[in-house]
C-alpha positions in Angstrom: 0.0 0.0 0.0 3.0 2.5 0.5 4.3 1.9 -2.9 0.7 2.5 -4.1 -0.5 5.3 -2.5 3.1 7.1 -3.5 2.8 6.6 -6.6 -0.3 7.4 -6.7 0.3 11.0 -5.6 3.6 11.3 -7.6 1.5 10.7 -10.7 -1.3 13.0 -9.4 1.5 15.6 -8.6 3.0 15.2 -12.2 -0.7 15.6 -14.3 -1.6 18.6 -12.0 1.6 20.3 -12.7 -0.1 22.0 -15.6 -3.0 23.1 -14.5 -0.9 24.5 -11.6 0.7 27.1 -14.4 -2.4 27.5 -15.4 -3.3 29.1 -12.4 -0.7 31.0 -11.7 -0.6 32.8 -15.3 -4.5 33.6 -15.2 -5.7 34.4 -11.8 -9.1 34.5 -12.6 -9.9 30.8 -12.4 -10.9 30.3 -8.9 -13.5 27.3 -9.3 -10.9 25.1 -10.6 -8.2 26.2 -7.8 -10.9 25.6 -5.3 -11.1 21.9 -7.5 -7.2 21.4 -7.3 -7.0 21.8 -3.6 -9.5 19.4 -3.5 -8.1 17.0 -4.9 -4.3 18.5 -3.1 -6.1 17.7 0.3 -7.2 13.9 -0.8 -3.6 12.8 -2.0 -2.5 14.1 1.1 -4.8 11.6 2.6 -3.7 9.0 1.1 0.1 9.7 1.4 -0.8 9.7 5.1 -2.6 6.5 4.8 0.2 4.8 2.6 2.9 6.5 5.2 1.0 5.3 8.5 0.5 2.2 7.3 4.0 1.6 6.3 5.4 2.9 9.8 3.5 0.2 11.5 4.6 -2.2 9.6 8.4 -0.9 10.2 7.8 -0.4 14.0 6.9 -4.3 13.9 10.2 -5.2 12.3 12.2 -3.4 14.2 11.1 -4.4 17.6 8.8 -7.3 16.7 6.0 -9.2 18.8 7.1 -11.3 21.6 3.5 -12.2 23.0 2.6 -13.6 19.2 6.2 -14.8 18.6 7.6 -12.4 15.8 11.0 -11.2 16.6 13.0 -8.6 15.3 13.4 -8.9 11.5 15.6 -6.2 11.6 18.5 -8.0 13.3 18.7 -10.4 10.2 18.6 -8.0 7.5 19.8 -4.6 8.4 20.3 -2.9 5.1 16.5 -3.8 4.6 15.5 -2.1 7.8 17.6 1.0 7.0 15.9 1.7 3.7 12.9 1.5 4.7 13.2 3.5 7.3 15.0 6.2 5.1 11.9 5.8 2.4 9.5 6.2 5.7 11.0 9.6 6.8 10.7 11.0 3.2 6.9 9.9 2.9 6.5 11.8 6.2 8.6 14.9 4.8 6.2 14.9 1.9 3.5 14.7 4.1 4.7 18.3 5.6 5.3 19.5 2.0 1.9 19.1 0.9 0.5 20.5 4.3 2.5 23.5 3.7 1.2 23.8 0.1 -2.5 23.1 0.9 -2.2 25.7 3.3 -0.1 28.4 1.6 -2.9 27.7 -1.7 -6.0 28.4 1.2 -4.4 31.5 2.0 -3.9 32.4 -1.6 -7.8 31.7 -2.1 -8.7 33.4 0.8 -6.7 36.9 -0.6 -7.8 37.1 -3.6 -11.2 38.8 -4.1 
């Protein structure tokens, strides 16, 4: 699901790239910024889905399960753990990024009259 979900928004980011010029060359088009942040806000949901679901999966391979007998996975295969620990923290980066840019486009809405 984390592979998913960022792809997902990398491909969303990519196609609404355009329309993002768009905006910013005519400002009159407030119905379709008001449609971008839309959908801005529901990949952001999703890359929080995708990036929750992943750091449970991580926190369970790092410290394991005694009481259901899963230990550490992470003390076999440490390069494993690493990476996807490093891919974790830049999910959760992105996640601020688009916060920032959702909110930095509502206050750009909310100036303009």
């Amino acid at each position: 699901f984390f592979v998913a979900a960022n792809g997902i928004v990398s491909a969303y980011l990519l196609l609404s790239l355009p329309f993002s010029f768009f905006h910013i060359l005519r400002s009159s088009a407030q119905r379709t910024r008001l449609i971008l942040m839309f959908f801005d806000m529901a990949m952001l949901v999703i890359l929080t889905a995708g990036a929750s679901a992943a750091a449970a999966i991580v926190y369970l391979a790092h410290i394991g399960n005694p009481n259901w007998n899963w230990f550490s996975f992470c003390r076999q295969f440490h390069s494993f753990c690493e990476r996807s620990s490093g891919s974790l923290i830049g999910s959760f980066v992105a996640v601020i990024f688009m916060t920032l840019v959702i909110i930095l486009a509502g206050v750009a809405l909310a100036r303009r009259p």
